[in-house]
VOGU-3710 file (C-alpha; in Angstrom, 3 decimals, decimal comma):
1> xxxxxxxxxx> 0,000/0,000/0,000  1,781/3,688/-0,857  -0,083/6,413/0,609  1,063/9,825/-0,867  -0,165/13,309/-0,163  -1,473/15,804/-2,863  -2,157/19,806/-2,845  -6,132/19,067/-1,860  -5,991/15,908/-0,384  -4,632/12,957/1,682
11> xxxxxxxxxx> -5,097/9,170/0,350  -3,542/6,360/-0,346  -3,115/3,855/-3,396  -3,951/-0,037/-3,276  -1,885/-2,033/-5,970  -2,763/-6,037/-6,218  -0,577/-7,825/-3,888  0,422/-9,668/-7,105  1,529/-6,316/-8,478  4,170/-5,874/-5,889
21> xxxxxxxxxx> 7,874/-7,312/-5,615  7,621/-5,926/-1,914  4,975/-4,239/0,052  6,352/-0,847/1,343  3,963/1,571/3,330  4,816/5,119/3,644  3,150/6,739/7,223  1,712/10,166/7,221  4,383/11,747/9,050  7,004/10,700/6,685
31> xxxxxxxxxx> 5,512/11,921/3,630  7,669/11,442/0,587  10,905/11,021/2,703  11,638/7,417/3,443  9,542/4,487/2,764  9,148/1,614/5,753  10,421/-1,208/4,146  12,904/-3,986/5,535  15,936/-3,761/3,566  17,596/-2,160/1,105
41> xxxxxxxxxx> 16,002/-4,537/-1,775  12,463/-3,324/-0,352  13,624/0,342/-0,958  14,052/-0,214/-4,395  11,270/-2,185/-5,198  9,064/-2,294/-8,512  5,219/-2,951/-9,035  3,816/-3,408/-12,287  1,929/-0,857/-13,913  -0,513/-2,754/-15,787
51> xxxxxxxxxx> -2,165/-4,307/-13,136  -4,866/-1,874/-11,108  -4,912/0,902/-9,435  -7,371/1,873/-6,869  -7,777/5,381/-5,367  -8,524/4,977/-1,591  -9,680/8,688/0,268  -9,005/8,498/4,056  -11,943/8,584/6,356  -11,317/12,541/7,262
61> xxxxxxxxxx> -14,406/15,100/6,346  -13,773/16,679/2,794  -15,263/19,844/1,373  -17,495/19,326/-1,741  -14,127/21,166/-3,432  -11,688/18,296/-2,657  -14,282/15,249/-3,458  -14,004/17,093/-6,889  -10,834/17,473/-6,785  -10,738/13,222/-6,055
71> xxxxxxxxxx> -12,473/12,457/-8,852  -10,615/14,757/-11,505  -7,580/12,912/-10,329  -8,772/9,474/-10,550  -10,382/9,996/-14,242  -6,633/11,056/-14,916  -5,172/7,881/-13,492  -7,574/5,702/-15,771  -6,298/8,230/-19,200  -2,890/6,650/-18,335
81> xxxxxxxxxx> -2,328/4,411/-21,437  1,219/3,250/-20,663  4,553/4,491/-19,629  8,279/3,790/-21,655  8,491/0,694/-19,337  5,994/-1,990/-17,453  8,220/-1,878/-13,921  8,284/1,453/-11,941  10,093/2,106/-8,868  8,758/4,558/-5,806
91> xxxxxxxxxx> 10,125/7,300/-7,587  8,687/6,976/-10,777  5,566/6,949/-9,528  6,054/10,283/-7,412  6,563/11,589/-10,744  3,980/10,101/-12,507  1,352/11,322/-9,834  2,928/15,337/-9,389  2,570/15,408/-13,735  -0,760/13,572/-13,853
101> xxxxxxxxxx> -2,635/14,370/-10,827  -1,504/17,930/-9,469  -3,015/20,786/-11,540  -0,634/23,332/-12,359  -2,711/26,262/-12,052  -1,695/30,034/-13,997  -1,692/32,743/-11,944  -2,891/36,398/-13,429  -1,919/39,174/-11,685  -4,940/41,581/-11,080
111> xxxxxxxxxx> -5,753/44,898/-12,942  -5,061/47,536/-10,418  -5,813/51,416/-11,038  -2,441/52,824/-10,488  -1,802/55,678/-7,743  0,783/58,726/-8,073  1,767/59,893/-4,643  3,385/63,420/-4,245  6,997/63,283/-3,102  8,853/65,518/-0,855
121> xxxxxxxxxx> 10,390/67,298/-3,045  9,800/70,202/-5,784  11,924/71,735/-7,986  11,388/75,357/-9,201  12,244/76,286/-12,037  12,071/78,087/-15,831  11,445/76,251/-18,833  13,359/76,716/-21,951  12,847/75,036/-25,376  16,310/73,738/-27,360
131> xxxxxxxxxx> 15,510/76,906/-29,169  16,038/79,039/-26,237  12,474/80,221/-26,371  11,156/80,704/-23,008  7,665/79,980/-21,770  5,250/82,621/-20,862  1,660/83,351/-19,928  -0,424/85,098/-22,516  -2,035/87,365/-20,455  1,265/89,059/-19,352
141> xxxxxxxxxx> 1,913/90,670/-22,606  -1,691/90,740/-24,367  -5,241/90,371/-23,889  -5,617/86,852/-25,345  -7,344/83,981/-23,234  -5,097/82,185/-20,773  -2,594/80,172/-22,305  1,373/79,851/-23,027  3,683/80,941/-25,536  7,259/80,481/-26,050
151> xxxxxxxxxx> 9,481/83,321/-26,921  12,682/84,747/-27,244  12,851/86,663/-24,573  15,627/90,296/-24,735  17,228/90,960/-21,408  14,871/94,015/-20,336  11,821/91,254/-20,263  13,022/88,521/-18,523  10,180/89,438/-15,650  8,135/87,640/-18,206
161> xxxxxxxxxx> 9,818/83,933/-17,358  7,119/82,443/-16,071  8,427/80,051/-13,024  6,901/76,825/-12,704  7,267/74,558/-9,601  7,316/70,795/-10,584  6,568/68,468/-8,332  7,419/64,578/-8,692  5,386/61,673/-7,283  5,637/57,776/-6,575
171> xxxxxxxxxx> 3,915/55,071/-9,146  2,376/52,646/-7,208  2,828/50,422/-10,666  6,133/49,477/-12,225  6,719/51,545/-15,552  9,869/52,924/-17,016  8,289/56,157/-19,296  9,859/58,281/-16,597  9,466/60,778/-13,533  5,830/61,145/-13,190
181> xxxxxxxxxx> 5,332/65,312/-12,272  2,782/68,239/-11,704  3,508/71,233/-13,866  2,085/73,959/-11,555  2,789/78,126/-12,260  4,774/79,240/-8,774  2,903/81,097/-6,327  -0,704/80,701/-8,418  -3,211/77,054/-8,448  -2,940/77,168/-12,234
191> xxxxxxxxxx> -1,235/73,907/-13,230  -0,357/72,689/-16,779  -3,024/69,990/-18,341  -3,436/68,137/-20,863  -7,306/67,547/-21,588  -9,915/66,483/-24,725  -12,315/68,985/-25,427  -15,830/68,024/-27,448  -13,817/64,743/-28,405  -11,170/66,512/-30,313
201> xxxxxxxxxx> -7,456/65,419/-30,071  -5,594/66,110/-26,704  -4,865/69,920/-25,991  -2,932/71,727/-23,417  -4,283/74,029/-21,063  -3,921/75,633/-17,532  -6,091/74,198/-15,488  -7,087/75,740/-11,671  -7,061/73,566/-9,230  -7,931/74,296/-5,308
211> xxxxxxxxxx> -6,256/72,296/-2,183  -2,975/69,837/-2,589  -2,532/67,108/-4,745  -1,174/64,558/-2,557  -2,704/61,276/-4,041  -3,835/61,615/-7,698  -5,679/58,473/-9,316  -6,001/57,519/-12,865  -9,302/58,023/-13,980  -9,777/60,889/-11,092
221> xxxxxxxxxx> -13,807/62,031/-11,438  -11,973/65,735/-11,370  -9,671/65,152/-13,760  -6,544/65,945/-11,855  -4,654/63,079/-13,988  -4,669/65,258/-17,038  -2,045/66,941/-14,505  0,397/64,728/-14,394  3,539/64,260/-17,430  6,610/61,396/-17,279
231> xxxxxxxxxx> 9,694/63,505/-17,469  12,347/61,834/-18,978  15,682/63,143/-20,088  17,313/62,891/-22,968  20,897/63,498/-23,845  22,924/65,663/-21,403  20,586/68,401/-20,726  16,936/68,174/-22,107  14,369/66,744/-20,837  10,544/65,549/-22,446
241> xxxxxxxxxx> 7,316/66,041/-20,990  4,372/63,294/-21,970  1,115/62,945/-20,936  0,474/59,976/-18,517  -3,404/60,252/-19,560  -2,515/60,183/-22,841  0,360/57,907/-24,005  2,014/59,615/-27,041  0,808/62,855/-26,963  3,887/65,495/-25,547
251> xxxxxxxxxx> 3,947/69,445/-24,671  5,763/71,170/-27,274  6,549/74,248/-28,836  6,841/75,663/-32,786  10,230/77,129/-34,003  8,369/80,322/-34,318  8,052/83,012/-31,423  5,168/83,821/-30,146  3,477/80,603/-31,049  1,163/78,435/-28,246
261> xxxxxxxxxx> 2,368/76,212/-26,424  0,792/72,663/-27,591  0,226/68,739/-27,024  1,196/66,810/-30,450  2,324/63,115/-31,403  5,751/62,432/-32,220  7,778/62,824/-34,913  6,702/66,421/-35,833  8,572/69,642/-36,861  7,436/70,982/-33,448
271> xxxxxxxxxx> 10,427/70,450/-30,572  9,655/68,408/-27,314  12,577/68,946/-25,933  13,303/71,141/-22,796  15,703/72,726/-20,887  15,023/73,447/-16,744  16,536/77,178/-16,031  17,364/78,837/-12,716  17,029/75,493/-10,246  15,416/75,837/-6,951
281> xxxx> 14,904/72,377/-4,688  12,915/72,989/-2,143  11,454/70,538/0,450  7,472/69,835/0,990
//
């Protein structure tokens, strides 16, 4: 008699005591370690594999989950046809029963809305494109709508530079696109977004936003991750801005002065490359 102990159950096979060269029983507290036989011959004794096989469940309560469980493994005992030789030994058959009778079971991780948690630290700072354009808020220098523009800025208006303060945060999912960060205008609660509007293609705008942004969710009812960009640098010195709401899409600028300052796809005769002027850490 071998008893043997699966992932759902605890039994024990009967062979025909014609089957056997030597009976060997294994006890429960010995599991797969050493068989109780005699001698050395006993230990590497054979049975036949043609003759029957009987699946014997101890007497201890089972769930209606593990009586399944019985069955399945049984049915898979009797779809044995034959193996590459008629005499096994104790450790073929722990191998036949762990590939035939133990389900090997995939498991899928689950789909978890990832979290961006603000960090300690911000940096403040200008924003330059690889044009040395500089960015600045419509509003200073016309009457337009509120909105940026990059431009070449002479050294009597550099009281124009507007300064941003860019705040990093913490993926609570792996991804390698970059430093996740909040674009905000220093001193104001207007923060670079990027946005749809009437189902149109992704646009930038400056967005107001009240109270801190310590925890921001994806898929935020208020919208707050259209606030949030993967920085990643490129090169020595510049550094890319893209939308973590909207894969692909990146703020930009035109070689022109005076132009907006927009969200476009890549490649493009538009720039996405920056450059962070006059660096300020500072400590949340």
């Amino acid at each position: 008699m071998l008893y043997f102990r699966t992932m759902e159950f605890i039994g024990h096979y009967i062979l025909h005591s014609d089957a056997l060269k030597k009976d060997i029983t294994y006890p429960d507290s010995a599991g797969f370690d050493e068989p109780d036989c005699p001698d050395l011959q006993g230990m590497m004794c054979q049975c036949d594999m043609h003759e029957d096989i009987k699946l014997e469940p101890s007497s201890h309560p089972h769930s209606m989950k593990k009586v399944v469980n019985i069955i399945i493994a049984v049915e898979r005992l009797k779809h044995i046809k034959e193996m590459s030789s008629g005499k096994f030994c104790d450790d073929a058959l722990l191998n036949f029963i762990l590939e035939n009778v133990i389900e090997e079971r995939l498991v899928k991780p689950l789909n978890v809305t990832p979290t961006y948690s603000k960090a300690s630290r911000t940096l403040q700072c200008t924003i330059c494109d690889k044009y040395k354009k500089t960015l600045v808020q419509s509003n200073k220098l016309t009457n337009e709508d509120l909105h940026l523009k990059a431009v070449t800025l002479s050294a009597g208006n550099i009281q124009y530079k507007v300064r941003f303060s860019m705040s990093t945060y913490l993926s609570s999912a792996p991804q390698n696109k970059g430093q996740p960060v909040c674009l905000a205008i220093s001193n104001s609660n207007l923060y670079i977004a990027c946005t749809e509007s009437d189902g149109s293609s992704p646009i930038l705008i400056l967005k107001e936003v009240s109270g801190p942004l310590n925890t921001i969710k994806v898929g935020d009812p208020n919208g707050y991750d259209s606030l949030l960009f993967f920085r990643k640098e490129t090169g020595t010195a510049y550094n890319t801005f893209e939308s973590v709401k909207y894969p692909g899409w990146y703020i930009s600028t035109a070689f022109d002065d005076w132009e907006r300052v927009e969200m476009i796809q890549v490649p493009t005769d538009r720039t996405t490359n920056f450059t962070l002027e006059d660096q300020q850490a500072i400590l949340s």
